[in-house]
C-alpha positions in Angstrom: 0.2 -6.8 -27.5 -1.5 -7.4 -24.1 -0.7 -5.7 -21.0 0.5 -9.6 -19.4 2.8 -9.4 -22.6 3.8 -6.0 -22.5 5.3 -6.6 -18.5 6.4 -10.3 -19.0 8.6 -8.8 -22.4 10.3 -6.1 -20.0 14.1 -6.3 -19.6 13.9 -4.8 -16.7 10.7 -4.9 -14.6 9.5 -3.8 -11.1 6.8 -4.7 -9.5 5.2 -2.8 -6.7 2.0 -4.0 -4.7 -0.4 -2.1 -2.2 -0.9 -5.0 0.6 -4.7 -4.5 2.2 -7.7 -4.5 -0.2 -4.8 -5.7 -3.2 -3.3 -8.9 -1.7 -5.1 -9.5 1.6 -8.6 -8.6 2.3 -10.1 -5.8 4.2 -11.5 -7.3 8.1 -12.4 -5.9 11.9 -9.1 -7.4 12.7 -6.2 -5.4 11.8 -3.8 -8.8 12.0 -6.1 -11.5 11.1 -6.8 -10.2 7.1 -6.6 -12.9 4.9 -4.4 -12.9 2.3 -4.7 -14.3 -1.1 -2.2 -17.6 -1.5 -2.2 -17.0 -5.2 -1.0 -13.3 -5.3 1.9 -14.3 -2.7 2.6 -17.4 -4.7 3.1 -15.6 -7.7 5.1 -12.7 -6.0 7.9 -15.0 -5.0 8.1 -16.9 -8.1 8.7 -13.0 -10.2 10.9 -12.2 -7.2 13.2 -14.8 -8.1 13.5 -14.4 -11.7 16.2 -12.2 -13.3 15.8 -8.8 -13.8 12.2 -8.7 -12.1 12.3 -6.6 -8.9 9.2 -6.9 -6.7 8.3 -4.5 -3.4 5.5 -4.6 -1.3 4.3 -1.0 -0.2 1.7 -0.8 2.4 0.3 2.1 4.9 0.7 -0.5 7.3 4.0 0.2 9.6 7.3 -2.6 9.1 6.6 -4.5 11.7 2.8 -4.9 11.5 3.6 -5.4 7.8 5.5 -8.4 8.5 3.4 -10.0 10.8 0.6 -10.8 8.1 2.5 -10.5 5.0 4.6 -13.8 4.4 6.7 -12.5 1.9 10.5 -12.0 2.2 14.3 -11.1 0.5 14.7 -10.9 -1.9 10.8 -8.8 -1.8 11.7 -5.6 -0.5 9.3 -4.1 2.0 7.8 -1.0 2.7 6.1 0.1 5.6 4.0 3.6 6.5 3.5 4.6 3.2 7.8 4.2 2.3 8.6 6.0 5.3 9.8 2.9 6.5 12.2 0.8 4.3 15.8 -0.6 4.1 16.1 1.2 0.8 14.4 4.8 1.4 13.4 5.2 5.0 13.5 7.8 7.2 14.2 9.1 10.9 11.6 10.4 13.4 12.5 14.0 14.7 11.8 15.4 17.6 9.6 18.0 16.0 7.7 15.1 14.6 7.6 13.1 18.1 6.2 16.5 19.4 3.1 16.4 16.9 2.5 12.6 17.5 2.1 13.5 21.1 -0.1 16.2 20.9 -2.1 13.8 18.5 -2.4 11.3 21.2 -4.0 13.8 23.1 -6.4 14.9 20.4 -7.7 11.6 18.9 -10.3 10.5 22.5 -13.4 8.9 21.2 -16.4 7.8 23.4 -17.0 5.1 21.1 -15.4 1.4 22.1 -15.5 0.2 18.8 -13.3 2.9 17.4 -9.7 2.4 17.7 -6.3 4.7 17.2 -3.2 2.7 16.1 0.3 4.4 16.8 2.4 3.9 14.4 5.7 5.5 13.7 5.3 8.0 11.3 1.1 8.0 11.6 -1.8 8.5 13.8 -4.9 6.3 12.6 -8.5 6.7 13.4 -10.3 3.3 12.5 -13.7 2.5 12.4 -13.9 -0.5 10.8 -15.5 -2.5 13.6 -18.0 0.6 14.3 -18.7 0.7 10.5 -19.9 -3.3 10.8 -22.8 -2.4 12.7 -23.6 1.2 12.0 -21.6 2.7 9.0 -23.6 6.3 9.5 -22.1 6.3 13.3 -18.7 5.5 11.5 -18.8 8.2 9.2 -19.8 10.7 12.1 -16.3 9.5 13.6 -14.2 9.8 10.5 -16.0 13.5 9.9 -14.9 14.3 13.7 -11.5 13.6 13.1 -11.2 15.3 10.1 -12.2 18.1 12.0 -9.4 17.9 14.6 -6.4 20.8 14.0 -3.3 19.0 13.7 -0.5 21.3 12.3 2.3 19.7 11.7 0.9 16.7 10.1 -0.9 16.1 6.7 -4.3 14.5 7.2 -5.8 11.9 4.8 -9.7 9.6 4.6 -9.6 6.5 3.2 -11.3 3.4 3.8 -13.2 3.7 7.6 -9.8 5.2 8.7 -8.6 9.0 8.9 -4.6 9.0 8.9 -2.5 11.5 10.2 0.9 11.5 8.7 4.2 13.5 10.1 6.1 12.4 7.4 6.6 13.9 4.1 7.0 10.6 2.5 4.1 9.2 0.3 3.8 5.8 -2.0 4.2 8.4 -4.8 7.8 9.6 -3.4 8.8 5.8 -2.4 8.0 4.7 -6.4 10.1 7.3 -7.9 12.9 6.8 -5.5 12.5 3.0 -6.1 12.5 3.1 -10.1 15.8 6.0 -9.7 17.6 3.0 -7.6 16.5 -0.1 -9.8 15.8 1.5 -13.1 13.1 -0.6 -14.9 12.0 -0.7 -18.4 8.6 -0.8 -17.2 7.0 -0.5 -13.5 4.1 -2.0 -11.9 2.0 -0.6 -9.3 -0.9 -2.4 -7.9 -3.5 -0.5 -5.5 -7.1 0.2 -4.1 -7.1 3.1 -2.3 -6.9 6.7 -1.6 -3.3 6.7 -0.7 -2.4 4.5 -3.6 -3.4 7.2 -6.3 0.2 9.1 -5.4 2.1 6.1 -6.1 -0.2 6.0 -10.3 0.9 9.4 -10.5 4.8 9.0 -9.7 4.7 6.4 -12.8 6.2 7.6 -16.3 5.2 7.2 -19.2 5.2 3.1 -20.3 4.5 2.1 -17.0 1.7 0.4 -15.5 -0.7 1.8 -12.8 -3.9 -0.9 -12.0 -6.4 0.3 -9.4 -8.3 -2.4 -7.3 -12.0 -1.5 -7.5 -14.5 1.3 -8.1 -13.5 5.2 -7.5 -12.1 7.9 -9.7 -8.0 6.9 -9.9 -5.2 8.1 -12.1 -4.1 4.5 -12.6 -4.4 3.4 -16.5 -5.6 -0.3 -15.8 -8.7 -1.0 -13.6 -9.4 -4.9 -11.7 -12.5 -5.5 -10.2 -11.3 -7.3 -7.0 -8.2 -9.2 -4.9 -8.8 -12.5 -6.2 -8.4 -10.4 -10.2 -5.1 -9.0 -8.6 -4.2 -13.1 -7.9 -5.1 -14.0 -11.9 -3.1 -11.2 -13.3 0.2 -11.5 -11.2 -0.3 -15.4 -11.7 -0.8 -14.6 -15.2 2.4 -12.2 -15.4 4.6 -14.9 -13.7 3.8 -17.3 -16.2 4.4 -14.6 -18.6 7.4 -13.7 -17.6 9.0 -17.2 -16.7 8.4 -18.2 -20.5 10.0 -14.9 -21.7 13.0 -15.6 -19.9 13.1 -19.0 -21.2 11.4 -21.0 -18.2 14.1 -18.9 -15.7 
C-alpha cells in the first residue's frame, strides 16, 4: 500500500503542517512569504471532509500566523510553537515577562540588517536579510547570540534565526496533546526544520512524520521541497475524498 493510501484509508486522520519552508516559502520579509495555493487548497478541502482533522503549527506567533496564512475553522491554528492555541495554549507569567525583558536588554546588534521580533512566548534573532548579502557575517550573528546567558529560557538555531523560548511548550508537546484530544488512527506531520524534529518524535507508532528537505530528522518520509508538500497533500485529498465516497 502507498503512504497516499495508507492516510486517505484512515478512519480517523489528523493532519498537522509546519507553515514556513512547508507551505509558504522562506523570504527577507517576514510577512510577505509566499505561500503555495496548492497546499492551502488542498488543506481546506481535507478540513472539510469527515473524520479528517487538519492544524497548522508554526513558530510564528497567532497573530503573525494569521496575517499570511489564509486558512481558517474549521483548521485549527497554532502559533509559537503550540504555546499559542484555542485548544492547548498557555499564559505568560510574570517570571516569564521577567526573562523576556532581560532578553530585550541582551539581544543589541550593531548590524541594521539583523532584526529581533518579540513575540509572546519567544525572543528571535533573524538574519535573514544580513545572510542575503553576507551569510559568513550572519553566521557570526547567530554564533553571538548563542553565546548570550539567558537563564530562564531554552535557546534554539535554526534557519538564519536563534530563538529564545520561555515556554516549555514545543511542536512535540502540542502533537501529543492534539492526537490525546482528537484521537486519530493515523497522524500527519509535515515539517523542514529544526524545531519540527520534536513534533516526528511525539508521533507513535503508524503515524506519519515527512521532513521538507536535506538534514538529519527523525521523520520516516523525506520531500524534496514546498511545491512536493503541494503534490502530496493534493494527492492525499484526492485520496481521501474517493475513500469516503467523494465526501
Amino acid at each position: 500500500m502507498s503512504l497516499i493510501d495508507y492516510l486517505a484509508r484512515a478512519g480517523r486522520l489528523l493532519v498537522v503542517t509546519d507553515f514556513d519552508g512547508t507551505l509558504a516559502g522562506l523570504t527577507t520579509e517576514i510577512y510577505g512569504v509566499p505561500v503555495n495555493a496548492d497546499s492551502i487548497d488542498a488543506l481546506s478541502r481535507l478540513a472539510a471532509m469527515p473524520s479528517t482533522h487538519v492544524a497548522v503549527l508554526s513558530g510564528r506567533h497567532l497573530e503573525g500566523l494569521s496575517r499570511v496564512c489564509p486558512l481558517g475553522p474549521p483548521v485549527v491554528m497554532a502559533g509559537s510553537h503550540g504555546s499559542e492555541s484555542a485548544e492547548h495554549g498557555i499564559e505568560l507569567s510574570p517570571e516569564q515577562a521577567a526573562v523576556l525583558e532581560r532578553l530585550d536588554e541582551a539581544l543589541l546588534f550593531d548590524a541594521p540588517l539583523v532584526h529581533v521580533e518579540r513575540k509572546p512566548f519567544q525572543r528571535v534573532v533573524h538574519t535573514a536579510r544580513l545572510a542575503a548579502e553576507d551569510q559568513a557575517a550572519a553566521d557570526a550573528v547567530l554564533d553571538a547570540a548563542l553565546l548570550i546567558d539567558a537563564p530562564g529560557a531554552t535557546v534554539n538555531r535554526g534557519k538564519n534565526i536563534v530563538e529564545f523560548s520561555v515556554s516549555d511548550r514545543t511542536k512535540g508537546t502540542w502533537i501529543a496533546a492534539e492526537i490525546e484530544r482528537v484521537q486519530p488512527d493515523v497522524a500527519l506531520f509535515i515539517g523542514d526544520d529544526t524545531t519540527d524534529e520534536d513534533g516526528f518524535r511525539a508521533l507513535r507508532e503508524g503515524d506519519v512524520g515527512v521532513k521538507v528537505g536535506e538534514g538529519e530528522t527523525a521523520a520516516t518520509q523525506r520531500v524534496a521541497d514546498i511545491p512536493a508538500v503541494a503534490e502530496l497533500l493534493t494527492a492525499l485529498a484526492e485520496a481521501r475524498s474517493s475513500a469516503l465516497g467523494g465526501s
